[in-house]
N, C-alpha and C positions, 0 to 999 in steps of 0.2 A: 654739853652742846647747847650752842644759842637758842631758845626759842622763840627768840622774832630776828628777822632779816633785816627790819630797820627800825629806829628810833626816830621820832620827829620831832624836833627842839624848835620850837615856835613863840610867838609872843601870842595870849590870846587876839588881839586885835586882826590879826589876819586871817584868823579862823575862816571868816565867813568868805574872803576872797579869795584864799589861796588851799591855805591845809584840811578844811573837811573836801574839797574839790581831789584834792590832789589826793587823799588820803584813802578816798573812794575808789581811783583810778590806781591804786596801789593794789588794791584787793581786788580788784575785776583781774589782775595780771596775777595773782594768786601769790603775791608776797605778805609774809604774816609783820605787821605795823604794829608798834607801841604807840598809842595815839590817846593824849590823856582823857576823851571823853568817853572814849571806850574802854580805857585800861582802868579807869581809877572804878571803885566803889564807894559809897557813904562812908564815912569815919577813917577814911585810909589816911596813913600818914604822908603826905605831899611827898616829903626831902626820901621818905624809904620807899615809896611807889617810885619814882622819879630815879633812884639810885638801884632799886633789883631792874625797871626797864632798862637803863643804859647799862648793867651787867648780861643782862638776857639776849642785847639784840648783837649782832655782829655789826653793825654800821649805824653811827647816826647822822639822819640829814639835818643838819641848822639850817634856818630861816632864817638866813640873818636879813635884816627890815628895820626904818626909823622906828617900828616899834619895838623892834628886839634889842636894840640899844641903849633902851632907857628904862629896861625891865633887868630885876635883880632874878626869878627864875629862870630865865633860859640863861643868864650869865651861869647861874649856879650848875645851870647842867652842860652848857660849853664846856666849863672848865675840871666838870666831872669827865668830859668823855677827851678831854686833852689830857689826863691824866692816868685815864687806862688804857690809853693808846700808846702812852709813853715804853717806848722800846717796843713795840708791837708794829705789824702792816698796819696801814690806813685805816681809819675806822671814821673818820669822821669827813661828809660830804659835805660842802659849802653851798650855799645856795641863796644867790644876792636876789633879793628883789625890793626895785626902788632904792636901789643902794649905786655909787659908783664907785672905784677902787680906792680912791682920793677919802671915803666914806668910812670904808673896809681898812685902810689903814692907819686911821685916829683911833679906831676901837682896837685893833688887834694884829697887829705885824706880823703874828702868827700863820693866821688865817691869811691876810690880805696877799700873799707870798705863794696860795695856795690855788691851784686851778679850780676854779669854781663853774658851775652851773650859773648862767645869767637870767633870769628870767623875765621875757619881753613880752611876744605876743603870742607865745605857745600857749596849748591847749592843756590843762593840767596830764590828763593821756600822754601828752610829746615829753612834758618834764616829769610823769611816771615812770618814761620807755629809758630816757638817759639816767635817771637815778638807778632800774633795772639793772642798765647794761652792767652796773659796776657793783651793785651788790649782790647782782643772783644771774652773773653770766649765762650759766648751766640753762639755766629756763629763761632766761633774755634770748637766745641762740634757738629755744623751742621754738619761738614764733613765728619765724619763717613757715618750720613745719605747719607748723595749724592754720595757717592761712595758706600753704598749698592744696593741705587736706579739705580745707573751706574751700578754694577754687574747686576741686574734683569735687566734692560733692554737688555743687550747685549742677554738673556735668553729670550726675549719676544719681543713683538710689538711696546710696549711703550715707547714716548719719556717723555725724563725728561731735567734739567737743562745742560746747557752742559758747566760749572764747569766741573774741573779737577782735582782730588786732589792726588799730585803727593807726593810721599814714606814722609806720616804723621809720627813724630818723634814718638818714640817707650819709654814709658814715663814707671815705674812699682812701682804706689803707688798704695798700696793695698789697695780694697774693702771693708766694713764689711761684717758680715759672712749674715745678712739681706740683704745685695745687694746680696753677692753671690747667696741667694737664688731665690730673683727675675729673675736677671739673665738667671740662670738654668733654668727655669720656659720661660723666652721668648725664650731662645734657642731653646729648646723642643719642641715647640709653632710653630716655624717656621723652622725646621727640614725640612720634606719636600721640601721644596722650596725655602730656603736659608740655606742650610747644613754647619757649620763651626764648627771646633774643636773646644774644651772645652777653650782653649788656647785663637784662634781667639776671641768668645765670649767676653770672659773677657778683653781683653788687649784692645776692644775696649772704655771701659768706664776705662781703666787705662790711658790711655790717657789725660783725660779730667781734670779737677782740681779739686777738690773734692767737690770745691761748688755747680758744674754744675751736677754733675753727679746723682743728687737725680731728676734733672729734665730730663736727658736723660732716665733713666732710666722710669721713668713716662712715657715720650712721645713713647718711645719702648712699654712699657706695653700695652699703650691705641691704638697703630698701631696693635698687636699680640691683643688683645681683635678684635677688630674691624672684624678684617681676619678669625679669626677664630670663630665669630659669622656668617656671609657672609657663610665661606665652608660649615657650618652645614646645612644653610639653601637651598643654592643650590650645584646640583650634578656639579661640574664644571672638565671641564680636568685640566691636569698637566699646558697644558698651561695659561688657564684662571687663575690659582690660582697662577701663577709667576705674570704675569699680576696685579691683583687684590693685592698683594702681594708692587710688582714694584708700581702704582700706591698710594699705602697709606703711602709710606715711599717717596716717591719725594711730596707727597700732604703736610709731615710735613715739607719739606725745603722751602713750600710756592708756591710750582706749582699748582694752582687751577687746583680739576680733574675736566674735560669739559664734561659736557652730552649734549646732544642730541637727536633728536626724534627715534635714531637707537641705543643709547646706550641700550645696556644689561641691563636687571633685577637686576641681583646680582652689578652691577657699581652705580645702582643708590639708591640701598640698603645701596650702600659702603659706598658713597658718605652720605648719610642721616644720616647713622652712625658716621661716621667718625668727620664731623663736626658740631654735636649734641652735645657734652662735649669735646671738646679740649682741652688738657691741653696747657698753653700757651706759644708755639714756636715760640713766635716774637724774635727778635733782639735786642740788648740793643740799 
């Protein structure tokens, strides 16, 4: 099993503008980076550090940049990770900056052939959240949740993860007209106490890639079951039910809800419900 989610194939020169930036904004989204200033130690061997990282990670991003073109180490680990990608899915992620395609394909008709990541005037965070979406779906597709759980909390008592998920890219591949429905159906659901346009709704699971989103869309259903079995049963205020609400959407980003010998009736109802039939929000 990988133990890094990405590799970063860089020329040092852009260290200081792009990949320690970007690299930082990698680890705040909780994906584990091969990143040579953090990976290497004293006396390490360059070519076998360099070669167990591109084994270890499941993806590498190149940086490809007029400086990565005139340097023989990231050629040596481009061409490491074009080779154990060979007959394998994707593993390697493009990523031009300062570069135009006309650039990209004197060096490498490989690559240049290849849909790449452009980077203009994004925030390293913006070119964190698209390099996410495609190595670690699973918890690229979380963030929604934990920025719902962050709206309800700011509305209530309760804390939650203290993740940040700063302006998620605005993606618009559509639904089927059967998500649409579900959708509708959890909107509705949590009206009340997470009110959002028709709009909002939906562009939260347009985001996601389409393979993920049969499973958000599940994990949304069995939160809005859960809540709104809980309200029927007890009479609770506006604030309990943002609460109760807040709690079972930070519980699916993996924040254990905590009881106690003081916890409420309907909390530990929640709780009993809640994770009774999970559908499964692990991480890949």
């Amino acid at each position: 099993m990988a133990k890094h989610d990405l590799f970063i194939s860089h020329a040092s020169e852009d260290k200081g503008d792009l990949v320690r930036p970007l690299y930082s904004a990698l680890g705040r989204l909780g994906l584990r980076v091969w990143y040579d200033e953090q990976s290497l130690s004293i006396g390490d061997s360059l070519s076998g550090a360099i070669d167990s990282g591109l084994k270890a990670a499941r993806y590498g991003a190149v940086i490809l940049s007029p400086n990565f073109l005139k340097k023989a180490w990231p050629e040596y680990e481009l061409r490491s990770l074009i080779a154990l990608e060979s007959g394998r899915p994707k593993r390697i992620l493009p990523i031009w900056y300062n570069l135009t395609r006309s650039d990209v394909l004197k060096y490498s008709p490989h690559l240049a052939d290849r849909v790449a990541l452009v980077v203009g005037n994004q925030s390293p965070m913006q070119v964190a959240l698209e390099i996410m979406r495609v190595a670690s779906p699973r918890r690229y597709s979380e963030l929604s949740r934990i920025a719902a759980a962050e709206r309800l909390a700011r509305e209530s008592s309760i804390k939650v993860d203290p993740r940040r998920l700063i302006s998620m890219p605005l993606l618009f591949e559509p639904l089927t007209k059967t998500q649409l429905s579900r959708v509708r159906l959890i909107n509705e659901a949590l009206m009340e106490v997470f009110p959002q346009t028709w709009n909002e709704a939906v562009s939260t699971f347009q985001r996601d890639i389409p393979s993920m989103r049969e499973r958000e869309i599940e994990i949304w259903e069995w939160i809005s079951g859960v809540y709104l079995a809980v309200d029927r049963q007890f009479d609770l205020l506006i604030e309990e039910k943002q609460e109760l609400l807040g709690t079972l959407v930070s519980a699916s980003t993996g924040v254990k809800i905590q009881l106690d010998g003081k916890s409420p009736e309907w909390l530990v109802v929640a709780s009993n419900l809640f994770y009774g039939c999970l559908p499964d929000a692990r991480p890949e």
